[in-house]
C-alpha positions as CSV (number, residue, x, y, z in Angstrom):
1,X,0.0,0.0,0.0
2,X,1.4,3.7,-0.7
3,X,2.3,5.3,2.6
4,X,0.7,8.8,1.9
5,X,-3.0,8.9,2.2
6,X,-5.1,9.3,-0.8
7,X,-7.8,10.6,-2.3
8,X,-10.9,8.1,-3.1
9,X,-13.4,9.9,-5.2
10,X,-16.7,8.3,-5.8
11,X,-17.5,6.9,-9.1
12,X,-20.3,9.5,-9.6
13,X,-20.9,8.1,-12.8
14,X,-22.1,4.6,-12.0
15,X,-23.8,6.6,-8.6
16,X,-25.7,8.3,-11.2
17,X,-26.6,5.2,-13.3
18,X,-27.9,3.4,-9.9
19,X,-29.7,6.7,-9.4
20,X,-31.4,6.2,-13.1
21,X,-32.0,3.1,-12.6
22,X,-33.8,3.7,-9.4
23,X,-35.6,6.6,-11.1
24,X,-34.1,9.2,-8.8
25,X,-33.9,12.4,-9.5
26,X,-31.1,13.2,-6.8
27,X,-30.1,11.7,-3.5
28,X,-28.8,12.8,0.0
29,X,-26.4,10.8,1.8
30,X,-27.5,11.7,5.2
31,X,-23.7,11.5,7.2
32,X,-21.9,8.9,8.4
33,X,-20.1,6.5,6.1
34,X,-22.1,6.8,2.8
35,X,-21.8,11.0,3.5
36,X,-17.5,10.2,3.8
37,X,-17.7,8.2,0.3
38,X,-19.9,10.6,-1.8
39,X,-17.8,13.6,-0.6
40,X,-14.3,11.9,0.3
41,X,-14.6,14.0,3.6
42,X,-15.0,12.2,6.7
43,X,-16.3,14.8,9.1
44,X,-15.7,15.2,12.8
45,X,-18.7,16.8,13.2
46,X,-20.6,14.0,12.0
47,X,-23.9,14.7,14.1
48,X,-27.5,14.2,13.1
49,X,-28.5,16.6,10.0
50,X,-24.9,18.0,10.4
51,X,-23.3,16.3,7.5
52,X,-25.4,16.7,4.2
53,X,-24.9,15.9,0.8
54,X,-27.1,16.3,-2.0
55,X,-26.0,14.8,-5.3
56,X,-28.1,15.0,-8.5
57,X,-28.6,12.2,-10.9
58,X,-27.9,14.5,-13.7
59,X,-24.5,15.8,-14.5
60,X,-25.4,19.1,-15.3
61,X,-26.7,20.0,-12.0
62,X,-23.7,20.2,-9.1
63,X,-23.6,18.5,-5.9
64,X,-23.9,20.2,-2.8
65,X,-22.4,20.2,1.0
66,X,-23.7,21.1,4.3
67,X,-21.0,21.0,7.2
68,X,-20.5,23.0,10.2
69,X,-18.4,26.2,9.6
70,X,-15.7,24.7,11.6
71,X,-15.2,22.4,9.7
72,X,-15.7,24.1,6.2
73,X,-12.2,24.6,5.5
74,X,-11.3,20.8,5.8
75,X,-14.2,20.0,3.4
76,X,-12.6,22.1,0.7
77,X,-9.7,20.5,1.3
78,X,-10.4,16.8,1.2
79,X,-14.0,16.9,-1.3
80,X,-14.2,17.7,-5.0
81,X,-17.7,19.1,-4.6
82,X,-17.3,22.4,-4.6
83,X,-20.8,24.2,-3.6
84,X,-19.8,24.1,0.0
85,X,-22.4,25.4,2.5
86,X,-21.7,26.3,6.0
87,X,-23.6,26.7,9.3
88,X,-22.5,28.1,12.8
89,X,-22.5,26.5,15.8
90,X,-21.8,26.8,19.4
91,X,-18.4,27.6,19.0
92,X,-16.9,31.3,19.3
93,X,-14.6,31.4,16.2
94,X,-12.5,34.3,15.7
95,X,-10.6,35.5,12.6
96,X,-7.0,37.1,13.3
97,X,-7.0,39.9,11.9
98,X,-10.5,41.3,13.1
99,X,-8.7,41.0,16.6
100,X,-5.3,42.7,15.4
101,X,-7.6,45.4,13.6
102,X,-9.9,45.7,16.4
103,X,-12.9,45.2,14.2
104,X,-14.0,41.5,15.8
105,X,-17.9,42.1,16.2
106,X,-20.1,39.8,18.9
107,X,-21.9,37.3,16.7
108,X,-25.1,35.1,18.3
109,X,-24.6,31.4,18.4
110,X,-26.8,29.1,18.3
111,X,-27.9,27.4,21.7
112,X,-27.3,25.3,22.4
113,X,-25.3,23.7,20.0
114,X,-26.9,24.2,15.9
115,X,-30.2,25.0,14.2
116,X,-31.5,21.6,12.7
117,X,-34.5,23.6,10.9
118,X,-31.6,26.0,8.9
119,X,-30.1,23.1,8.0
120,X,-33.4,21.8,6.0
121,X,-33.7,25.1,4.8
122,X,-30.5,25.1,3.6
123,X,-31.3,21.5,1.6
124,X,-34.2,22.1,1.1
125,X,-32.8,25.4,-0.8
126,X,-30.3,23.6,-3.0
127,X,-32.9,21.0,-3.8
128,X,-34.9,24.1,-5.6
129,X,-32.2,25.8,-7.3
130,X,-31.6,22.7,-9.4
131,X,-34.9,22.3,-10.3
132,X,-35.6,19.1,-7.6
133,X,-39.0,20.8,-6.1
134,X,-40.6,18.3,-7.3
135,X,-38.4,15.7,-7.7
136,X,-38.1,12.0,-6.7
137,X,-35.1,12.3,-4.4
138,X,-33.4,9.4,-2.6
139,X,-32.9,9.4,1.0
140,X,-31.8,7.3,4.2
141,X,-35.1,6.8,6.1
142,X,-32.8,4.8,8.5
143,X,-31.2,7.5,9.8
144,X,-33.5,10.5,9.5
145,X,-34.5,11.5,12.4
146,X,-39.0,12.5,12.6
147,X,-38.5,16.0,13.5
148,X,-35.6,16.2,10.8
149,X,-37.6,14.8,8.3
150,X,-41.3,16.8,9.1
151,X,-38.8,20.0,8.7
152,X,-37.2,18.9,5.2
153,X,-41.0,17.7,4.0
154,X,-42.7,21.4,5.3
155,X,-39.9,22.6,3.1
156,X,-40.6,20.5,0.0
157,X,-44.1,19.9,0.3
158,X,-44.4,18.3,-3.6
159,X,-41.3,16.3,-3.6
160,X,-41.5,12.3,-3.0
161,X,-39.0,11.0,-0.7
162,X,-38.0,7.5,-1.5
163,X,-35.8,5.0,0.8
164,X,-32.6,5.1,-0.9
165,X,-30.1,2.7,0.9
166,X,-30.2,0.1,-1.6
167,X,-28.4,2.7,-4.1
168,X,-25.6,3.4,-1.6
169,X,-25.2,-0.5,-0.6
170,X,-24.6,-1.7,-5.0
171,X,-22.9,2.0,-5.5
172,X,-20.4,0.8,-2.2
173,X,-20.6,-2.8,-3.2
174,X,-17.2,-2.6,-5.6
175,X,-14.1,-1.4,-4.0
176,X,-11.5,0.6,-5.7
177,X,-7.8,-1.2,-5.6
178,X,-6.9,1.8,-2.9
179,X,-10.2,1.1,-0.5
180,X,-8.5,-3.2,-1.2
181,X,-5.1,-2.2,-0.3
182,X,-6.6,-0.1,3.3
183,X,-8.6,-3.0,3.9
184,X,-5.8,-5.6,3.4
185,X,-3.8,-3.5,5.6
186,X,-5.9,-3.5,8.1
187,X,-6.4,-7.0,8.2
188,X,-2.6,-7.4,8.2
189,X,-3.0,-5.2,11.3
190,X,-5.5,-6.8,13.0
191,X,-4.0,-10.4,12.6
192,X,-0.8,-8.5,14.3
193,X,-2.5,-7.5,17.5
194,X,-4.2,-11.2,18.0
195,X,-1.1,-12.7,17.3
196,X,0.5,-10.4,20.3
197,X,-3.0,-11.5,22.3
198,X,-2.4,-14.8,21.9
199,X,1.1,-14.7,22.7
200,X,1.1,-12.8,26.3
201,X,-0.1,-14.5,29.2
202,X,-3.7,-13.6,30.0
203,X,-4.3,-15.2,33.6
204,X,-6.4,-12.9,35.5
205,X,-7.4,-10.4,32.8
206,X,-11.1,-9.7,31.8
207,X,-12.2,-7.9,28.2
208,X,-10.8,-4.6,29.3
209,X,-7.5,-6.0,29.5
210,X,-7.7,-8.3,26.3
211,X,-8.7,-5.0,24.8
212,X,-5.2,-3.4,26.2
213,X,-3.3,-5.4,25.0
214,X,-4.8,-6.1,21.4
215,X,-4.9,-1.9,20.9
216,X,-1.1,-1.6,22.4
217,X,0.0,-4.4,19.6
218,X,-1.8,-2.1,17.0
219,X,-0.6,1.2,18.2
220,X,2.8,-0.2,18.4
221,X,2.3,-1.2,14.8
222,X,1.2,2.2,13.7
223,X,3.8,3.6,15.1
224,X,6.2,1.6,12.7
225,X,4.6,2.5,9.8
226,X,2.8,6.3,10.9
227,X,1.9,6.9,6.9
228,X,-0.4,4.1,6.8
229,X,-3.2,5.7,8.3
230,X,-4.3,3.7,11.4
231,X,-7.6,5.3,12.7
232,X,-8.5,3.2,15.6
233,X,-9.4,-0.7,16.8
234,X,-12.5,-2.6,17.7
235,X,-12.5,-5.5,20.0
236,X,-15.8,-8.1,20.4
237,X,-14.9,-10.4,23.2
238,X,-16.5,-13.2,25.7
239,X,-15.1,-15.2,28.1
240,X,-16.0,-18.6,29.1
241,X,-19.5,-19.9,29.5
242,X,-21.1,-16.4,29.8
243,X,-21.4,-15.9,26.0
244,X,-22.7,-12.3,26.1
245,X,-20.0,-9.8,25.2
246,X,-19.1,-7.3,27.6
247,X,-17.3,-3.7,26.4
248,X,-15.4,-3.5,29.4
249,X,-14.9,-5.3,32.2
250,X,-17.1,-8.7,32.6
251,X,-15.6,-12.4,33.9
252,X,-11.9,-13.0,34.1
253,X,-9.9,-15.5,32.1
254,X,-9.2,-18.8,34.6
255,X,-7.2,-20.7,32.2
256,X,-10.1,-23.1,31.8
257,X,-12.3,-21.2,29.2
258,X,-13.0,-20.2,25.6
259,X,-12.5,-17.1,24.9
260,X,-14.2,-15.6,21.8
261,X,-12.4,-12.7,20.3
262,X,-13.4,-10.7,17.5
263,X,-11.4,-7.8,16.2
264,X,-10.6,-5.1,13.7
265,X,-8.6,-1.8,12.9
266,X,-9.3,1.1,11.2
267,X,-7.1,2.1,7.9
268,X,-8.4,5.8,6.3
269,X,-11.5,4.9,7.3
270,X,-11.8,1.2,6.0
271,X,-12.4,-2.0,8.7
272,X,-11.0,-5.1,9.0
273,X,-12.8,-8.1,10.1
274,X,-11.7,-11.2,11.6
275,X,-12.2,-13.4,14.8
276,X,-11.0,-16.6,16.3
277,X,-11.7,-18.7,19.7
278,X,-8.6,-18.5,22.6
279,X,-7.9,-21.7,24.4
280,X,-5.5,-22.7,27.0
281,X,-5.4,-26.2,26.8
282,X,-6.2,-28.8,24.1
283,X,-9.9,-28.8,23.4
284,X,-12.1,-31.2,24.5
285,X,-13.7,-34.0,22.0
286,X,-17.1,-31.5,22.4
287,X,-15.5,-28.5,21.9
288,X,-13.6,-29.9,18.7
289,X,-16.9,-31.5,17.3
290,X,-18.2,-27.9,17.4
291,X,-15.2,-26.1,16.1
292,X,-15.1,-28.9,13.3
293,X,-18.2,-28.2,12.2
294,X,-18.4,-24.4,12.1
295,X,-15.4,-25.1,10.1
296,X,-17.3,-27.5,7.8
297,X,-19.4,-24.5,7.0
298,X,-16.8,-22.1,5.8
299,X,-15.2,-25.1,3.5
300,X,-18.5,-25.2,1.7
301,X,-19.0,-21.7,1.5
302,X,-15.5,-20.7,0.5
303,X,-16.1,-22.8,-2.7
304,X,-18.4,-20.7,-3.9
305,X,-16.5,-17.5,-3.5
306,X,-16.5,-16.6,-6.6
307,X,-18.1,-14.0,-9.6
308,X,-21.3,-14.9,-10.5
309,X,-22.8,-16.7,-7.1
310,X,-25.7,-15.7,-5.6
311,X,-24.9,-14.7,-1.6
312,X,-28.5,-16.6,-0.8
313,X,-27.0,-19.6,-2.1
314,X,-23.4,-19.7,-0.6
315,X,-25.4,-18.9,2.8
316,X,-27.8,-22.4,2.1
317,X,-23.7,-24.2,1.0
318,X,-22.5,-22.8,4.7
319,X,-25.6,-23.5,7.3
320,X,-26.3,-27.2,5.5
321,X,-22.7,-28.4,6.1
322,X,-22.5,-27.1,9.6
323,X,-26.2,-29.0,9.6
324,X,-24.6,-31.6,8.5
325,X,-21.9,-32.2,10.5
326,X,-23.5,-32.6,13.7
327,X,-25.8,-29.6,14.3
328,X,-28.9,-30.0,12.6
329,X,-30.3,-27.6,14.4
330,X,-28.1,-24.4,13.0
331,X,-30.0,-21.4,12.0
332,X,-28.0,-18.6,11.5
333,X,-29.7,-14.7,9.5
334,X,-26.6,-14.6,7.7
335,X,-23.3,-15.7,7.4
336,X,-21.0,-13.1,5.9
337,X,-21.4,-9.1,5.2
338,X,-19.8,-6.8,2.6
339,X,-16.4,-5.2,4.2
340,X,-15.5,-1.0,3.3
341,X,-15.9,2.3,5.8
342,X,-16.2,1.9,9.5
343,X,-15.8,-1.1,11.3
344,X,-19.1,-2.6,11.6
345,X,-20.5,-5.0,9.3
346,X,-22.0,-4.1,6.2
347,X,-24.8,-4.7,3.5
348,X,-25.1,-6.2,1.4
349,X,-24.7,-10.0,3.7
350,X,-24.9,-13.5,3.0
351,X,-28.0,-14.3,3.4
352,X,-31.3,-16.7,2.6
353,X,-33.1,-13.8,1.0
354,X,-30.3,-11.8,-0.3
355,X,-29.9,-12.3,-4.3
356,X,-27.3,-10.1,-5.6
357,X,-24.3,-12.0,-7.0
358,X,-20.9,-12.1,-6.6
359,X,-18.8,-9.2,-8.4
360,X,-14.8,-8.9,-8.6
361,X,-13.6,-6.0,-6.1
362,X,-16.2,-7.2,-3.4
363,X,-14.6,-7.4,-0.5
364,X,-16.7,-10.0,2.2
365,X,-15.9,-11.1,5.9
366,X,-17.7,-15.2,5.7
367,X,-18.4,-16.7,9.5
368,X,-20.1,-19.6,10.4
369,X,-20.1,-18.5,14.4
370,X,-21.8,-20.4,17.1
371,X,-22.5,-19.2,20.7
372,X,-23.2,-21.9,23.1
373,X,-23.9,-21.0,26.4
374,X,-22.3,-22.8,29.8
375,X,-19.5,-23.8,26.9
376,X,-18.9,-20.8,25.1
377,X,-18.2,-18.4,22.0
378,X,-16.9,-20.3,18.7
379,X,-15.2,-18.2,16.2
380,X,-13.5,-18.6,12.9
381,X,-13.6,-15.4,10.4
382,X,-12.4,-15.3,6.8
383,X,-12.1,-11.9,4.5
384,X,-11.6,-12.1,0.8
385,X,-11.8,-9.7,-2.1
386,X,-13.6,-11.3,-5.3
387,X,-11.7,-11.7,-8.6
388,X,-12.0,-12.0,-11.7
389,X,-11.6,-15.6,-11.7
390,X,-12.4,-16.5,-8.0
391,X,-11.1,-15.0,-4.8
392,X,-8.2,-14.1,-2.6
393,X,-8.3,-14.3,0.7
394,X,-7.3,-11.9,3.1
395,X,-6.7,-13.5,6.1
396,X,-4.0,-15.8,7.2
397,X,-4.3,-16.9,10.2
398,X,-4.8,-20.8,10.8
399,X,-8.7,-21.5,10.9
400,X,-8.7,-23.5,14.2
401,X,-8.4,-22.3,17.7
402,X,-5.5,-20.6,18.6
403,X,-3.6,-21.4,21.9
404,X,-3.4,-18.6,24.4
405,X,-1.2,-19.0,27.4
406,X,-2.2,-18.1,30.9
């Protein structure tokens, strides 16, 4: 991966095909992750109705940004969009040389921290210089808050809001070989800090200090490389019998548990995703039945990872073996989840009713998990980004347990 960050512009052109196709006349990516990849600006001030983007399906009308005015200047810098609209907040900002001059004037701010119904205005303006009044305009439902939405609606009374998250999941779907390369880094990353996990002793620690230990190993890598771009980690853990992950805190390793651990880091913004089940001595003939199937499952499923298969029908490949090994009873919602910004999964999954097919430069986390309680988390995670031709996986870590010491 090159060391400097870079840019990651959205393909507005196949955006604006999916818009088409979706007969849309324009679209608003309502913050958060899909706001970051429209814009290429990932905002700190990423609160509700704070980060805006409006992006029309025709060329010919230009896209649009709302951002706080603190953080106006770092939008310019990192977006190509250049109608860049700002809004004040809280904050007392002052400019140099009114205070050298003398000139600086009291301003009122906002209390007590921004005006949601400006912010409407403001979209709803943009909407009607481009000739959307009346338009069919994508939006994410999911994230709009009532009182957001009544304000944006009193404001464009005769335009028809549709649910739009379907256009940003296919427009997100295909990476870029730069989001590939921050995702395999990460991965490289996160296998790093379990390695380190599973290599110091753990006696006596609980998931706040699994969770030390894993983010020191990361840190220590960022360090090492500081161009990469290391944004953070994320830790899932449970120990022993009480399956329920616990943030912080929570039961304390023995030496006689499982210990599920799932993790990833943070590269520019892109996740990694990958898990495995801790043990401190050999497994028992139960426990190994369980990890031997779970492991079944990902055999079958990784044989279909390829262009051209339907995710509902790698999912059926996956449960059945895992049925058929010894667990008739596994029901899982999904198996595996598209991989890209942020650290959480992501649509669209592997699932029974999911029928979108396998494309090269998907990238997807597979898992056949199992949670059994008075036993135990069971864990084995795979990434890989589709080819032309089939796969290639990501990860590289032995799919088993791994020993821990105490």
């Amino acid at each position: 991966m090159n060391a400097q960050p870079q840019s990651r512009p959205c393909d507005m052109a196949r955006f604006r095909s999916l818009m088409e196709a979706a007969r849309l006349d324009a679209v608003i990516a309502w913050g958060g992750a899909n706001f970051h990849y429209v814009t290429s600006f990932q905002n700190y001030f990423d609160n509700p109705g704070a980060s805006l983007a409006l992006i029309p399906a025709d060329p010919a009308r230009t896209s649009m940004i709302i951002v706080a005015s603190w953080v106006e200047d770092a939008a310019r810098a990192n977006s190509a969009i250049p109608d860049i609209r700002s809004f004040p907040l809280w904050l007392e900002i002052g400019d140099i040389a009114d205070i050298r001059a003398g000139t600086a004037a009291r301003e009122p701010k906002p209390s007590p921290r921004f005006d949601l119904a400006r912010n409407m205005a403001t979209l709803a303006d943009a909407a009607i210089e481009r000739g959307l009044a009346s338009g069919r305009i994508g939006i994410e439902m999911n994230l709009v808050s009532a009182a957001a939405f009544a304000m944006l609606q009193a404001k464009l009374p005769n335009a028809t809001f549709v649910e739009c998250s379907s256009v940003f999941t296919d427009l997100r779907a295909i990476k870029s070989p730069f989001e590939i390369d921050c995702i395999r880094e990460a991965t490289t990353f996160a296998e790093d800090g379990l390695r380190t996990v599973v290599a110091t002793p753990l006696g006596g620690l609980d998931t706040t200090g699994l969770k030390m230990i894993y983010d020191s190993a990361c840190a220590r890598r960022a360090a090492a490389f500081p161009d990469l771009g290391f944004m953070g980690t994320r830790v899932t853990a449970s120990i022993g019998a009480d399956i329920s992950p616990t943030i912080a805190a929570g039961p304390r390793i023995t030496g006689n548990e499982a210990v599920f651990f799932d993790c990833g880091v943070s590269i520019q913004g892109y996740g990694s995703d990958t898990g495995r089940t801790l043990l401190f001595a050999p497994p028992t003939d139960e426990m190994r039945r369980i990890m031997d199937a779970i492991c079944a499952g990902m055999d079958a499923a990784i044989t279909l990872m390829r262009p051209g298969v339907a995710m509902c029908d790698i999912f059926h490949a996956g449960q059945n073996a895992v049925r058929q090994s010894g667990l008739d009873w596994y029901t899982r919602g999904h198996i595996g989840h598209a991989m890209g910004l942020g650290l959480g999964e992501q649509a669209p999954y592997l699932s029974p009713v999911e029928t979108r097919v396998l494309e090269p430069g998907m990238v997807i986390a597979l898992e056949t998990p199992l949670y059994v309680k008075g036993l135990g988390g069971f864990q084995v995670e795979e990434c890989f980004v589709i080819t032309e031709t089939g796969h290639d996986k990501l990860t590289s870590l032995p799919r088993d347990f791994m020993m821990a010491t105490v």
